[in-house]
NUNU-213743 format. One record per residue (C-alpha): x, y, z; residue in three letters. Coordinates in Angstrom, 3 decimals. Layout:
BEGIN
> X Y Z ALA
...
This chain:
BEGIN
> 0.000 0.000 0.000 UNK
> 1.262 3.398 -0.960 UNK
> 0.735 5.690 1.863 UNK
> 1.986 8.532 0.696 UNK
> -0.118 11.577 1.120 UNK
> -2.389 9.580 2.466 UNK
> -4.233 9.524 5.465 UNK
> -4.168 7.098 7.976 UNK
> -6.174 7.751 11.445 UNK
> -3.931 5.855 14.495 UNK
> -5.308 5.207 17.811 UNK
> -3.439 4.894 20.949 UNK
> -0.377 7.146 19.787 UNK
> 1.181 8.641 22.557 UNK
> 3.315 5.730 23.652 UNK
> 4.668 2.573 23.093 UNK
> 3.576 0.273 20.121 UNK
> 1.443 3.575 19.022 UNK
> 4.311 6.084 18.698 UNK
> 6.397 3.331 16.984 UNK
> 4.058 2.490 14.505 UNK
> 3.252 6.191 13.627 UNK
> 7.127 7.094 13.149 UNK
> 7.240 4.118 10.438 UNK
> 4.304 5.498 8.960 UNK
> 5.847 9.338 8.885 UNK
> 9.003 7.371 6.861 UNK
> 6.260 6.422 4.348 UNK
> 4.916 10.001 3.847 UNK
> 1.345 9.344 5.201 UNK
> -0.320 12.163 6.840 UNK
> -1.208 10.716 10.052 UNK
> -4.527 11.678 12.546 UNK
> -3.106 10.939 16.134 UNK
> -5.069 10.159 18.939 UNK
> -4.844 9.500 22.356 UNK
> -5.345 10.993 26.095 UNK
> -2.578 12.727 26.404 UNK
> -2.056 15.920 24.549 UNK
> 1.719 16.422 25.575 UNK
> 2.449 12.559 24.739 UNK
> 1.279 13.052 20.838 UNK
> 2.502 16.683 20.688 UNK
> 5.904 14.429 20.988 UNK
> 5.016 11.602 18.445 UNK
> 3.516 14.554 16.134 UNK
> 7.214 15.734 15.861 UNK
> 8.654 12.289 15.461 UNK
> 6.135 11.768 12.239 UNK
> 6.967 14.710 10.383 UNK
> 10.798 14.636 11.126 UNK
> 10.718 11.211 9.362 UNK
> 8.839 12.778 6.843 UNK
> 5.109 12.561 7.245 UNK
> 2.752 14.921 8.396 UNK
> 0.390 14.870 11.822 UNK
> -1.943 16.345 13.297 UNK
> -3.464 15.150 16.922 UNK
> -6.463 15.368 18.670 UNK
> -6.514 14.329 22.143 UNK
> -9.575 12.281 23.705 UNK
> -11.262 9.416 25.225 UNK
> -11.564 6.860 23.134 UNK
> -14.712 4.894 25.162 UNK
> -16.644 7.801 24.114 UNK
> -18.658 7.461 21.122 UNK
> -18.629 11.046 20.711 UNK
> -15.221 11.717 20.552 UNK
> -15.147 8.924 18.477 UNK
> -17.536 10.522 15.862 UNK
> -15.646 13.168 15.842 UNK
> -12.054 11.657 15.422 UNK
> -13.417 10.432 12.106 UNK
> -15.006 13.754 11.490 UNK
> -11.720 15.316 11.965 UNK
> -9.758 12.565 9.764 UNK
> -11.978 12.654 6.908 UNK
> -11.666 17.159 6.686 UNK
> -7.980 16.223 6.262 UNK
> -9.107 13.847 3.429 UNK
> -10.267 10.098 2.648 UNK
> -9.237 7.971 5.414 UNK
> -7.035 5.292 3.694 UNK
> -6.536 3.325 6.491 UNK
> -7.424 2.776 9.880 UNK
> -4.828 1.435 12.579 UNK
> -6.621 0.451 16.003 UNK
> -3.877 0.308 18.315 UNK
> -5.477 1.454 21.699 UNK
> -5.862 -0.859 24.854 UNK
> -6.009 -0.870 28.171 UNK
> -5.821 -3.836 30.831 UNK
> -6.002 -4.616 34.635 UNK
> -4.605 -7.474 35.235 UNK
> -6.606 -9.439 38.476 UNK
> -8.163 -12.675 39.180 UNK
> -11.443 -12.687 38.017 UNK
> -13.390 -12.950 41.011 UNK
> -11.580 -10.177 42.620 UNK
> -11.857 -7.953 39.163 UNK
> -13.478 -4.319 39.265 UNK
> -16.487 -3.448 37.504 UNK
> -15.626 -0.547 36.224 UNK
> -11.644 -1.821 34.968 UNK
> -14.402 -4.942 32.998 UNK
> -15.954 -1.750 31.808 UNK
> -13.090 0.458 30.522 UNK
> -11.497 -2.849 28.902 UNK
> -14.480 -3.892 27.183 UNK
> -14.957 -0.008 25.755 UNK
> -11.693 0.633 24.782 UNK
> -10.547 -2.786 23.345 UNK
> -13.466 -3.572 21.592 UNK
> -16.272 -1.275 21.410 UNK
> -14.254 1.676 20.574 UNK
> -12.115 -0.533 17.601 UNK
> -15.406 -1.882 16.350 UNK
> -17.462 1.792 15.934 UNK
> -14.363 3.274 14.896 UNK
> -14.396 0.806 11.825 UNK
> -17.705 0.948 11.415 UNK
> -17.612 4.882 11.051 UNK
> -14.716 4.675 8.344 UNK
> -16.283 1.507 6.329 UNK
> -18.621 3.393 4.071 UNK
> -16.089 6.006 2.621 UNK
> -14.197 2.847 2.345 UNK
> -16.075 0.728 0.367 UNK
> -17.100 3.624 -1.821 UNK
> -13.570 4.177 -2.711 UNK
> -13.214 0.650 -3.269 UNK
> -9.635 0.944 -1.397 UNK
> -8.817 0.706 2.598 UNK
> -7.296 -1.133 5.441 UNK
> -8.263 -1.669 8.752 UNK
> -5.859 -2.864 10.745 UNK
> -6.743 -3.826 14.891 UNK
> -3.564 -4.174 17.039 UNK
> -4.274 -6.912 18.956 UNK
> -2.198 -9.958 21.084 UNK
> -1.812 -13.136 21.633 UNK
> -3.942 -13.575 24.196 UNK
> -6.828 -12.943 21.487 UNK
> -4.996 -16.730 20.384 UNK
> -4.907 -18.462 24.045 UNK
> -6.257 -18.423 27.410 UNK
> -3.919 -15.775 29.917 UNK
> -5.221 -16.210 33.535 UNK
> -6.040 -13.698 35.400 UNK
> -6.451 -11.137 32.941 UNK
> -10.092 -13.095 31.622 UNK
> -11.633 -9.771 30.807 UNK
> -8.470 -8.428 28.588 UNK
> -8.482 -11.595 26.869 UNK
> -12.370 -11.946 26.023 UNK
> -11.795 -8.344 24.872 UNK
> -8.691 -9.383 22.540 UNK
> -10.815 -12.855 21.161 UNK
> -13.811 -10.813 20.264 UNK
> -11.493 -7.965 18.345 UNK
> -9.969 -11.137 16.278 UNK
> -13.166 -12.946 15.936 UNK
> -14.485 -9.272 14.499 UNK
> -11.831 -9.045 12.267 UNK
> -12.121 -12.204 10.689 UNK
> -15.900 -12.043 10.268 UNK
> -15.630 -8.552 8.444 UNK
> -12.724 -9.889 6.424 UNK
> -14.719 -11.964 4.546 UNK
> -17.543 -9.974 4.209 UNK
> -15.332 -7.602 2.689 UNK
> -13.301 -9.564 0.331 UNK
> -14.791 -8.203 -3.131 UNK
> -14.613 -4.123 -1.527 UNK
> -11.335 -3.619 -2.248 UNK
> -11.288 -2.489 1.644 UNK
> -8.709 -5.162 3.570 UNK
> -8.935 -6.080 7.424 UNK
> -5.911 -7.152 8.923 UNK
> -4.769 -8.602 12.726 UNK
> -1.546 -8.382 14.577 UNK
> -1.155 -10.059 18.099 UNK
> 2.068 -9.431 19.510 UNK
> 3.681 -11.550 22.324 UNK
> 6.087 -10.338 24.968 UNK
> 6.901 -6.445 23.543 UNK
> 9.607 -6.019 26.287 UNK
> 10.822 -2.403 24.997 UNK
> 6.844 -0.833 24.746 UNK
> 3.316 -1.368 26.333 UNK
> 1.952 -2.779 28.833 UNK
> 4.692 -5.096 30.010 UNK
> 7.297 -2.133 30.067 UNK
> 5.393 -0.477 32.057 UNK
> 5.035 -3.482 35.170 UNK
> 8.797 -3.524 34.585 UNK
> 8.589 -7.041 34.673 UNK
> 10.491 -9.404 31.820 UNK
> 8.958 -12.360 29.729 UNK
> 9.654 -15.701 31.165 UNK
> 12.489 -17.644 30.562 UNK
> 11.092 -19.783 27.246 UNK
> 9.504 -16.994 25.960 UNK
> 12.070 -14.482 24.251 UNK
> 10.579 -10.446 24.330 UNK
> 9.330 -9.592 20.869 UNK
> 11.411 -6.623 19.659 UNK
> 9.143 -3.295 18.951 UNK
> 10.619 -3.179 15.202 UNK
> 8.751 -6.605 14.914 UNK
> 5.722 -5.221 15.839 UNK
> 6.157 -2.488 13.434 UNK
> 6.746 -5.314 10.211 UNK
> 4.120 -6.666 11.470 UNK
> 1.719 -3.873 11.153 UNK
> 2.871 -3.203 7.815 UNK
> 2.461 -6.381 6.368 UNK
> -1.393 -6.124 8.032 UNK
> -1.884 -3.049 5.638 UNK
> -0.493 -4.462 2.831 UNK
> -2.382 -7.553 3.220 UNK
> -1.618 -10.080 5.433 UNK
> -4.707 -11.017 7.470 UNK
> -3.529 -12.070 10.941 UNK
> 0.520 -11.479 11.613 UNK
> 1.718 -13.811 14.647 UNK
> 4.370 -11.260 16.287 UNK
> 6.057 -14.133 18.164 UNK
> 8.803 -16.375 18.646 UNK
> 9.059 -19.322 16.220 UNK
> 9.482 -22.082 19.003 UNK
> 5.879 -20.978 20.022 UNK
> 3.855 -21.197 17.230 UNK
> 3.949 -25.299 17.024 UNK
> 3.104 -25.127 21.063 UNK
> 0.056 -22.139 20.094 UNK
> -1.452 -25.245 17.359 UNK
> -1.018 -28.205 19.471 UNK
> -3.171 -26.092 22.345 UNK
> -5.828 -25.121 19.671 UNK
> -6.323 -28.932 19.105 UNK
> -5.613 -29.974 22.624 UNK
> -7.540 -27.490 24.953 UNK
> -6.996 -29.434 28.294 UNK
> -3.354 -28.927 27.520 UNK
> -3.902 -25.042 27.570 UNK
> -2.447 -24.537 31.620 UNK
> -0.364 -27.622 31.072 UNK
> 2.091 -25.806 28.505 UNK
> 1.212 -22.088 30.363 UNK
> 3.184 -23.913 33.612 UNK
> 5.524 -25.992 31.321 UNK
> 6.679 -21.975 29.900 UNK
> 6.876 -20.452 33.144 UNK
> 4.139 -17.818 32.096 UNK
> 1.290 -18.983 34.094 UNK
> 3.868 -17.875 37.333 UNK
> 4.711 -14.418 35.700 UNK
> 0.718 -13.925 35.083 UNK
> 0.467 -14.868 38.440 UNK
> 2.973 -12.065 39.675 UNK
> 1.340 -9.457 38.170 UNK
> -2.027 -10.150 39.749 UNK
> -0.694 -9.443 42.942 UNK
């Protein structure tokens, strides 16, 4: 996909994964529609777009609102046709079930999934009308396996995939592509960066450039992109066919113990 010129709306750009992801896309010369809630954090990944030779603009918000969601698109599509549309925004709270807040099961289930599913909705008609587009949802691997005690982030990860693959195909003749990436361990960005805590011992940290392929092959394409070591992927199948064997392997990898950890 040439992106040149063209613009791409990016949620969840004021850090990590996000502010990676819209760098690469300044290299390729899109103009870029930030968002996030922090103003000063995309003010900062504004200036890293168009110094690698993009443009941005930002508007800071709440994603679980559906207003501010209308009007992200509103604001994308005065800058022009929205080529592409990367939802990259989560949130988690990692807790055993029983003891899990309402309102964390709330925030999770807007932002993961309601707010990545309207969003596409909103930008799917100018889409299709174009006959040209790509929607790309940032997921993880947990949308691929069970990950004790964080249920809620996981059920919100499954649906996003399960969404994705259902619009896929009722978009294959559109011209308008839907794409997946689930990342693994990102030790340099996210969510695990910020517990400070490393991946377990058989499980190497996915580098952040790796996400970044990844993405890019989603817009150009690929439908789901595993962002995850090799060794894995044989141990992910056998699981899929083998669901008793799901905690099994999590205690055989040491990450049931490191999910465990962060609970507490």
């Amino acid at each position: 996909m040439d992106l040149r010129a063209q613009v791409v709306l990016l949620t969840g750009a004021s850090r990590g994964i996000g502010v990676a992801i819209a760098e690469e896309l300044g290299r390729h010369g899109a103009h870029v529609l930030l968002t996030a809630r922090s103003a000063e954090g995309l003010a900062k990944t504004a200036a890293l777009v168009e110094a690698a030779g993009g443009q941005a603009r930002s508007l800071a918000g709440d994603i679980s609102s559906s207003a501010f969601r209308e009007q992200l698109v509103q604001s994308a599509q005065a800058w022009g046709p929205i080529r592409a549309l990367v939802n990259n925004a989560g949130v988690e709270h990692p807790d055993t079930f029983l003891e899990s807040d309402l309102a964390q099961v709330d925030l999770q289930l807007a932002v993961n999934l309601q707010a990545p599913i309207h969003l596409t909705r909103l930008v799917l008609p100018q889409m299709v009308e174009q006959g040209q587009g790509a929607v790309v949802m940032v997921s993880s691997m947990s949308g691929k396996s069970p990950t004790p005690y964080n249920a809620i982030y996981t059920a919100t990860k499954h649906g996003l995939n399960g969404f994705a693959a259902s619009i896929r195909i009722e978009l294959q003749d559109s011209g308008v592509h839907v794409g997946v990436v689930c990342p693994s361990f990102v030790g340099q960005a996210g969510m695990w960066k910020d517990t400070g805590m490393r991946a377990p011992a058989m499980m190497k940290e996915v580098p952040l450039s790796q996400v970044v392929r990844g993405t890019l092959r989603a817009l150009n394409g690929a439908p789901e992109v595993l962002v995850t070591p090799t060794p894995v992927r044989p141990l992910l199948a056998l699981a899929q066919l083998f669901p008793r064997l799901d905690g099994w392997l999590l205690r055989k990898m040491g990450i049931l113990k490191v999910l465990e950890q962060r609970a507490d």
